[in-house]
Structures are given as C-alpha cells and as structure tokens.
KEKE-3310 file (N, C-alpha, C; in steps of 0.2 Angstrom, whole numbers, plus 5000, padded with zeros to 4 digits):
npx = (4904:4898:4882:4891:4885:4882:4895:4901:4898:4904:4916:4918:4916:4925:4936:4933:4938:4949:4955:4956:4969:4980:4987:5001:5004:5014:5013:5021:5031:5038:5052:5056:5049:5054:5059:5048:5046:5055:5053:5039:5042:5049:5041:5029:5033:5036:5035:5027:5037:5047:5054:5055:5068:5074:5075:5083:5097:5100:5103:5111:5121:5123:5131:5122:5104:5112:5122:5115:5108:5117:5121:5125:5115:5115:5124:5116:5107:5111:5115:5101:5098:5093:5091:5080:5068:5059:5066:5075:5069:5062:5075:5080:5069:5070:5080:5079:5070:5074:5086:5076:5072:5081:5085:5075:5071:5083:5092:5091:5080:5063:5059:5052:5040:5034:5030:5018:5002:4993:4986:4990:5007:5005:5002:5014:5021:5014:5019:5029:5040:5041:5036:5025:5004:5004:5017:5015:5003:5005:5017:5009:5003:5010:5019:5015:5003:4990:4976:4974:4975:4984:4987:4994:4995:4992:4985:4973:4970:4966:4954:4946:4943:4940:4927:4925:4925:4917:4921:4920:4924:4935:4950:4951:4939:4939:4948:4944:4932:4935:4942:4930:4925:4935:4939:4952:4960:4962:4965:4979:4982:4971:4976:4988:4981:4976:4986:4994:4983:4983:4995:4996:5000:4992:4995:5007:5004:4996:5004:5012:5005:5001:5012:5015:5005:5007:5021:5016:5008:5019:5026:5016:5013:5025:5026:5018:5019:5033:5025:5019:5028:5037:5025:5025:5038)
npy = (4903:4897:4907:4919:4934:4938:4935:4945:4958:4957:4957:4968:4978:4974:4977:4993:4995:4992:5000:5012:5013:5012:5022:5024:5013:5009:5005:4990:4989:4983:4984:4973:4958:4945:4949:4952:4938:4932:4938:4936:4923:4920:4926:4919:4908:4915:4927:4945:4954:4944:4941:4954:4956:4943:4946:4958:4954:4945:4951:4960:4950:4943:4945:4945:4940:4929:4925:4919:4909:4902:4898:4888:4877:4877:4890:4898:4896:4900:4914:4916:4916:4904:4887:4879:4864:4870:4880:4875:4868:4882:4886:4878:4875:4889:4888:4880:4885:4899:4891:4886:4898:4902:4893:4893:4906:4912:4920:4929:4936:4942:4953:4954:4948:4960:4967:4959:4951:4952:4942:4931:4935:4931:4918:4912:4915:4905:4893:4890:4879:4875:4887:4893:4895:4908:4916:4918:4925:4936:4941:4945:4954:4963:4966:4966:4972:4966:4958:4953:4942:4940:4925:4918:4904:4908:4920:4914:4904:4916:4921:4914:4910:4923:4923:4927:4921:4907:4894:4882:4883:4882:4883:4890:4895:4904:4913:4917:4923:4933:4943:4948:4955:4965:4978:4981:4992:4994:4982:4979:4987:4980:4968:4970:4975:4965:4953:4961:4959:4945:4942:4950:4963:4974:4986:4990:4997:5007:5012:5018:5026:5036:5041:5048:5056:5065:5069:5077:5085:5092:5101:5108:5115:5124:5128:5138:5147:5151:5160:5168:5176:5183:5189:5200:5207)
npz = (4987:5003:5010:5004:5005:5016:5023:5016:5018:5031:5029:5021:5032:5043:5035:5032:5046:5049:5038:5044:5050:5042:5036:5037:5029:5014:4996:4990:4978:4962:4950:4941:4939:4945:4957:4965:4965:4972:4985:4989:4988:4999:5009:5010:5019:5032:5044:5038:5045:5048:5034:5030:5036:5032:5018:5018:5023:5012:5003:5006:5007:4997:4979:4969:4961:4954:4962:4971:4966:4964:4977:4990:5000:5015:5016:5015:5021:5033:5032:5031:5046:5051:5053:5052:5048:5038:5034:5027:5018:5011:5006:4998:4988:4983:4978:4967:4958:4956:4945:4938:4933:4927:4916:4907:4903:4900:4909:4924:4925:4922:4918:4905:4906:4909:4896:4893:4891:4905:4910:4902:4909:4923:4920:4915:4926:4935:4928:4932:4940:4958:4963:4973:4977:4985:4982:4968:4969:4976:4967:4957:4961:4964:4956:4941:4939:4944:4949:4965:4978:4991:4999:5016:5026:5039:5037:5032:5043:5051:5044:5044:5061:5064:5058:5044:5035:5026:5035:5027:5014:4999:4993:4981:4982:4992:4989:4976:4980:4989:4979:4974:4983:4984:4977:4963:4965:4980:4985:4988:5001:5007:5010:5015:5027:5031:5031:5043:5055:5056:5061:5071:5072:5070:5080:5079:5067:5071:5080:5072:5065:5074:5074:5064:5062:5072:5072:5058:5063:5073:5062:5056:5068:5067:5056:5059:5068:5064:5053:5059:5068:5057:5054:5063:5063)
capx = (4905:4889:4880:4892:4882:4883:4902:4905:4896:4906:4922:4919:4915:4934:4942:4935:4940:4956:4960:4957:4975:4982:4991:5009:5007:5015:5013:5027:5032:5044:5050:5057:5046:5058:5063:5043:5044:5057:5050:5035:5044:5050:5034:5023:5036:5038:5031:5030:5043:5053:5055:5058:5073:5080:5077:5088:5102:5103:5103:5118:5128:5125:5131:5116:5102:5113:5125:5112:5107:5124:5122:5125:5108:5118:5125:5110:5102:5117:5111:5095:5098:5086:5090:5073:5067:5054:5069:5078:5062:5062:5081:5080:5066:5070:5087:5077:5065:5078:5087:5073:5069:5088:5085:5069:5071:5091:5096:5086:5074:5057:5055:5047:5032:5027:5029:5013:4995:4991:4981:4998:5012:5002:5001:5021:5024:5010:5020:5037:5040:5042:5032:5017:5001:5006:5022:5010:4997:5009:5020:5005:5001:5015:5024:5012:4997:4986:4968:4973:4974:4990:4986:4995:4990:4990:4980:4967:4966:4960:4948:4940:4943:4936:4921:4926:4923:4912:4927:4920:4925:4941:4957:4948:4934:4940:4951:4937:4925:4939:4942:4926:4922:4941:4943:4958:4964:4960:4969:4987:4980:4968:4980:4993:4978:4972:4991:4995:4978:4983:5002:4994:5005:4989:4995:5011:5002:4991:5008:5014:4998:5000:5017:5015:5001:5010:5026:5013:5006:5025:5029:5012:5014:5031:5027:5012:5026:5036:5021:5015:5034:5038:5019:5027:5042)
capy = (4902:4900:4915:4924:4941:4939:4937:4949:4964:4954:4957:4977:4980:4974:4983:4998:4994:4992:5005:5020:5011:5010:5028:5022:5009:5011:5000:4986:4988:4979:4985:4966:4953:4939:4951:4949:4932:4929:4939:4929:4915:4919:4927:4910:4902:4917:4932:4952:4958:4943:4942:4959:4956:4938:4947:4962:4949:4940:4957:4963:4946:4940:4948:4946:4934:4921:4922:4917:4904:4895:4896:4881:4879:4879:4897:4902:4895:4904:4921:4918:4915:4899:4880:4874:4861:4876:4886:4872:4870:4889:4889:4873:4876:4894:4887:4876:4889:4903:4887:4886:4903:4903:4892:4895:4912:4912:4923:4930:4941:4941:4958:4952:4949:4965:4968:4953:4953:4952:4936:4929:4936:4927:4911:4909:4914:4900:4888:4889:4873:4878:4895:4890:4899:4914:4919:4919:4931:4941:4942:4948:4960:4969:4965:4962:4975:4962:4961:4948:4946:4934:4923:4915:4899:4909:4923:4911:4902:4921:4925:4907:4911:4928:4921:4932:4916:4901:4888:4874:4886:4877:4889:4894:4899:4910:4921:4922:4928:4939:4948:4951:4961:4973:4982:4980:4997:4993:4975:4979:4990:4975:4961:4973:4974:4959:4951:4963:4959:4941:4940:4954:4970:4977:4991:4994:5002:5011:5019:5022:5033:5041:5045:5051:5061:5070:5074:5083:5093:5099:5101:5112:5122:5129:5134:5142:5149:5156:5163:5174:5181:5186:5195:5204:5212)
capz = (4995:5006:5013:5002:5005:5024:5025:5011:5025:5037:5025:5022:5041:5045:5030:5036:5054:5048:5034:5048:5054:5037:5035:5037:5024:5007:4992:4989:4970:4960:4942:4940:4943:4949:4965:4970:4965:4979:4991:4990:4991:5006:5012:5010:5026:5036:5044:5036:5049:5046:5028:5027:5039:5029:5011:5017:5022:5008:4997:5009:5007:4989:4975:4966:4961:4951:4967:4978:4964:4966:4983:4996:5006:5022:5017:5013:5029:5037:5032:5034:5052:5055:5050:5053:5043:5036:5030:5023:5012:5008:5002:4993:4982:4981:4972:4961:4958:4951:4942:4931:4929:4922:4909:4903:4901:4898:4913:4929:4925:4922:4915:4898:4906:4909:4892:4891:4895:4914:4908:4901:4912:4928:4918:4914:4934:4939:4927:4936:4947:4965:4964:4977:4975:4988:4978:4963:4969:4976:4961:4950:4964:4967:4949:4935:4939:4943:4953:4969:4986:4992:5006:5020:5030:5045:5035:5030:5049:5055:5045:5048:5065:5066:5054:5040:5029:5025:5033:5022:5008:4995:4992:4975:4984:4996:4985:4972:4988:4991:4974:4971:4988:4986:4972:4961:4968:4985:4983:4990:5005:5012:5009:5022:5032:5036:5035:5049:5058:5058:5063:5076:5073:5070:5084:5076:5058:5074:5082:5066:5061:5080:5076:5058:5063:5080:5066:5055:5069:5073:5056:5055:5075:5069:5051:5061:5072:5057:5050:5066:5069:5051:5055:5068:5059)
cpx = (4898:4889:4886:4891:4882:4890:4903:4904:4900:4916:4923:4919:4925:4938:4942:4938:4947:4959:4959:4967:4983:4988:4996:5010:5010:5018:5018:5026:5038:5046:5053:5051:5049:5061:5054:5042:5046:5054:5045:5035:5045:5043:5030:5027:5036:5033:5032:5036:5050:5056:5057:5067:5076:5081:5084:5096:5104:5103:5110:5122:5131:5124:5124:5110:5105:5119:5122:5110:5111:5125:5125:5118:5112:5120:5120:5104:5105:5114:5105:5092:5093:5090:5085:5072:5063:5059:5074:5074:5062:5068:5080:5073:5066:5077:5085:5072:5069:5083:5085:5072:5077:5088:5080:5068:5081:5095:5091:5085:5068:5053:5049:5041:5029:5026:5020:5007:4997:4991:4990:5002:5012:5004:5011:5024:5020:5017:5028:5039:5042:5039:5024:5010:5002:5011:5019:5008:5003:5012:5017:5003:5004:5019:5022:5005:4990:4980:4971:4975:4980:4987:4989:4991:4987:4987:4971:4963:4963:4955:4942:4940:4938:4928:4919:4924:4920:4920:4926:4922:4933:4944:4955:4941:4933:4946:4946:4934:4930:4941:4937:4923:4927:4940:4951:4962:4965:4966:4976:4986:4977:4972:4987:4988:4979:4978:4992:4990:4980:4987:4999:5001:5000:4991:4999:5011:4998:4999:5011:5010:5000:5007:5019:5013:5004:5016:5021:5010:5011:5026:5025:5013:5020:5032:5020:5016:5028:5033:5021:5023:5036:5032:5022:5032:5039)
cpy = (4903:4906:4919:4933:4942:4940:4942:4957:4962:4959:4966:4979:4981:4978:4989:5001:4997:4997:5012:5019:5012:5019:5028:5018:5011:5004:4997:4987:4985:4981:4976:4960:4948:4943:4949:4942:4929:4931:4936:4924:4915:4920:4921:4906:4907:4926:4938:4953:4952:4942:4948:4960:4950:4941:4951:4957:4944:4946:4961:4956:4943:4943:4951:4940:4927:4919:4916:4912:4899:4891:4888:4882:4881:4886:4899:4902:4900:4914:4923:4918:4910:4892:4876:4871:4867:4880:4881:4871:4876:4889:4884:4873:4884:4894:4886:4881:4894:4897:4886:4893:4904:4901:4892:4902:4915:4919:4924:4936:4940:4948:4956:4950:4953:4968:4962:4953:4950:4943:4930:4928:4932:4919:4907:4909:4907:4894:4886:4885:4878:4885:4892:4897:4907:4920:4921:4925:4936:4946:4947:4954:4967:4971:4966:4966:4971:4962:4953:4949:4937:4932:4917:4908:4903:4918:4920:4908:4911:4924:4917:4909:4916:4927:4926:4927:4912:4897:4883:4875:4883:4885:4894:4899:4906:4916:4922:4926:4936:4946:4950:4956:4963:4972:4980:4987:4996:4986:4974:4981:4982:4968:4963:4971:4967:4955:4953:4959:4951:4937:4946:4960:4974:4985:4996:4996:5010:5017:5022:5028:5038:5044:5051:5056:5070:5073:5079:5088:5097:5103:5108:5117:5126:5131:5140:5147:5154:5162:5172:5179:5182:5190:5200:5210:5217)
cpz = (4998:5012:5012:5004:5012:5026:5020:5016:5029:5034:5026:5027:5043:5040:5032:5043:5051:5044:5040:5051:5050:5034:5034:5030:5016:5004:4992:4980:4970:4954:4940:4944:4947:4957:4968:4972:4973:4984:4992:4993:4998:5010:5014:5019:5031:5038:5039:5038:5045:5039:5026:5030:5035:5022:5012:5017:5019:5003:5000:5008:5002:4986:4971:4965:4960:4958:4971:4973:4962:4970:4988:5000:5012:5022:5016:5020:5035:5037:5032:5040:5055:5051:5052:5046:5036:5030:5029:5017:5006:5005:4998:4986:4981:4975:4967:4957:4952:4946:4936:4928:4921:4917:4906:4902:4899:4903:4919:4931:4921:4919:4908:4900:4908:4904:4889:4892:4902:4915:4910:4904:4920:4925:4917:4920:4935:4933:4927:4942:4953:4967:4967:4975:4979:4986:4970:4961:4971:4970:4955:4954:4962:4959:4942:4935:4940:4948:4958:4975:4988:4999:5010:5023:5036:5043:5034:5037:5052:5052:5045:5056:5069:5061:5048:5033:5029:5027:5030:5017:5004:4995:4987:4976:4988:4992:4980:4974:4986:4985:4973:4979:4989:4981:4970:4964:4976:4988:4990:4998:5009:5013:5017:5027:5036:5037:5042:5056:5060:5061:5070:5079:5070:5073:5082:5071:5064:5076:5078:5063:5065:5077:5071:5059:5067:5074:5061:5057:5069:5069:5055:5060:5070:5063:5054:5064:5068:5056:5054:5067:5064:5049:5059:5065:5054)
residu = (UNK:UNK:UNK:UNK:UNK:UNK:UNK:UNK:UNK:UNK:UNK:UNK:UNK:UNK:UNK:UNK:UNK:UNK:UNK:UNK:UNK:UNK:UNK:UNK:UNK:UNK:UNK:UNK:UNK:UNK:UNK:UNK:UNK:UNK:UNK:UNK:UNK:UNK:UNK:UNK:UNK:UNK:UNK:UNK:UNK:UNK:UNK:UNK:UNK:UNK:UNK:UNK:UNK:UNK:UNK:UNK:UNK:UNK:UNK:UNK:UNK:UNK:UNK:UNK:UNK:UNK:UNK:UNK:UNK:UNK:UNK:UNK:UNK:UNK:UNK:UNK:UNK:UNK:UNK:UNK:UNK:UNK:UNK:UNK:UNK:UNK:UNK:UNK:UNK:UNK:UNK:UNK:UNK:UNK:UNK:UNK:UNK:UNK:UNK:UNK:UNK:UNK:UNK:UNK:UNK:UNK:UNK:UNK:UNK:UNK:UNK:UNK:UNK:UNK:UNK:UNK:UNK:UNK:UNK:UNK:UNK:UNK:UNK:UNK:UNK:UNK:UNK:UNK:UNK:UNK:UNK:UNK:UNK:UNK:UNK:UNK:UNK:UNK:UNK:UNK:UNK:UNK:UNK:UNK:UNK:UNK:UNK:UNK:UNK:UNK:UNK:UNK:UNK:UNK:UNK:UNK:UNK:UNK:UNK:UNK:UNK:UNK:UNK:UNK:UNK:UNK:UNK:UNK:UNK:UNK:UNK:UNK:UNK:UNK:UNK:UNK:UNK:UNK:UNK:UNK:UNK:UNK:UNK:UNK:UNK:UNK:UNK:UNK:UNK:UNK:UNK:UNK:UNK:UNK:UNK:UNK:UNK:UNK:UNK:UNK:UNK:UNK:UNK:UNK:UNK:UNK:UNK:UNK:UNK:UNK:UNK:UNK:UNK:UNK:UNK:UNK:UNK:UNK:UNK:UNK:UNK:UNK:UNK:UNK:UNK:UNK:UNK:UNK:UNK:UNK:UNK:UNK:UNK)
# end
C-alpha cells in the first residue's frame, strides 16, 4: 500500500480512539464453524444489529440447519423479514452454500476443520462456492483461530473516507495493510471497532461502557455499605 507507514500511525491513532469504547464488547465464538460461516453470510448483506436480529429468527423458526437448507427462499425471506432483492441473494445462495457443504462433507458441520491446520481449514472454507470473502475471514476469525480482520463494503468506504487507507489500494492490499498493523490477538476487538465506527453505533459501545461502569460503582458503594455496618456491630 502506498505511504504504508503514514496510514499505519493513522490506523493505531483510531484503534486507540476506539478501544477506550470497547469495554462492553465480548468476543463472537463458535465451537462449529458452519454456524460462523452463516453468520457471515448473513453479515457481508446486512448490518451488526441487523444480522444479530435475522440470525436469531431463523434459529427460533427452523429446526436446525438442514431445515433451513430445504427451506423455500420466500420462507426464509419471510423470517427474515425483508424481500429486497439483497435478501433474495442472501437466502439463495445461503441455500446453495449449506447444499454443498452437505455433500461435500456428508452432513452440516464443519467441525473437522478445527481438527486441520489453520492454513488448511481456511482453504476448504475459501473453496465453498457462494462463501464471499467476508464470510471467509470472519469464519477463520471467530471459528478457526485465525489472524484476519473481515471487512464490509460499507467498512471499507469509511476508512477511505476517513483516510485510514491508500483508496487506490486492491481488496488484497488492504487487508494485508490491515493484518500486519493488529495483532492476532487484538484482531476480533478492531474489527468490532471499526464495524461499529462505520455503521455509526460508535455511541451505543460508549453507553454501554457508561452503563457498565455506573453498575460496577453500585455493586462497589453497597459492598462498601456492608463492609462499614458489619464494622459497627
């Protein structure tokens, strides 16, 4: 990427910004990798909020995955409450998607790739028709212990926008940038960040810090409380 070492300062300045915000958040894990794979899937068309809102409704209305992989798109649209072209897309290749995984692995689970190297268990998600690269990264993220950072379109138009990146930079180039200025540990953390920061719920990790904080203070006044009147007697 050019001037590299200019946006890479430009890159840690905002992380720091952003992780004093970061207190509420807690990691996304999966002990199956095909539950990240869907979530992803879904992810890549839709925001945080609302993907956490159509997963849960399709985990409340279909038995399990292979229900949801016999589905009818229209039911499936139906529960996910949208028939936009968008989320015609999302259900139709998310059928085609668990379809293959069915026969290529002869049911629908994906555990056996954590028995795999990293290297590996990435390589057999990436060669699963309909898995875009955002369902990928995330997949290895959150499912596969892996070093990446998932990104949206509408994560990638803000840090062009805020001049977080070289915009001439290719799709290869900016996650590469991007791995090597977070850490593997770090990964999961700036990836909430800067999602948040660019669907702009930035506020709501802030009132969630305020709110946590304010419960730890009570928590703390009234074993203070305790303490002093169990002094007394």
């Amino acid at each position: 990427m050019k001037n590299s070492k200019e946006y890479g300062a430009r890159i840690r300045k905002a992380f720091q910004a952003w992780k004093r915000l970061s207190s509420a958040l807690e990691p996304a894990s999966y002990e199956d990798p095909i539950e990240a794979l869907v979530v992803g899937h879904i992810s890549q068309f839709y925001t945080e909020a609302d993907t956490k809102k159509i997963y849960k409704r399709i985990q409340n209305h279909f038995v399990d995955l292979n229900d949801l992989r016999v589905a009818r798109t229209e039911e499936i649209l139906d529960v996910m409450g949208d028939h936009s072209p968008q989320a015609q897309t999302a259900a139709q290749s998310l059928i085609r998607m668990l379809n293959q995984i069915c026969d290529r692995y002869d049911g629908l689970t994906l555990a056996s790739l954590k028995g795999q190297g990293k290297r590996q268990g990435r390589k057999a998600v990436e060669d699963i028709e309909e898995v875009g690269r955002f369902a990928v990264d995330y997949c290895f993220l959150t499912a596969l212990g892996g070093h990446a950072v998932p990104l949206t379109d509408k994560m990638k138009e803000y840090l062009i926008r805020e001049q977080l990146i070289c915009p001439e930079s290719s799709d290869e180039e900016i996650h590469g940038f991007l791995e090597r200025q977070i850490s593997a540990s770090d990964a999961w953390r700036f990836y909430a960040l800067l999602r948040a920061a660019a669907e702009g719920t930035l506020s709501s990790l802030e009132k969630a810090r305020a709110s946590d904080s304010e419960g730890k203070a009570g928590k703390k006044t009234t074993k203070e409380k305790k303490r002093k009147e169990s002094s007394k007697k």
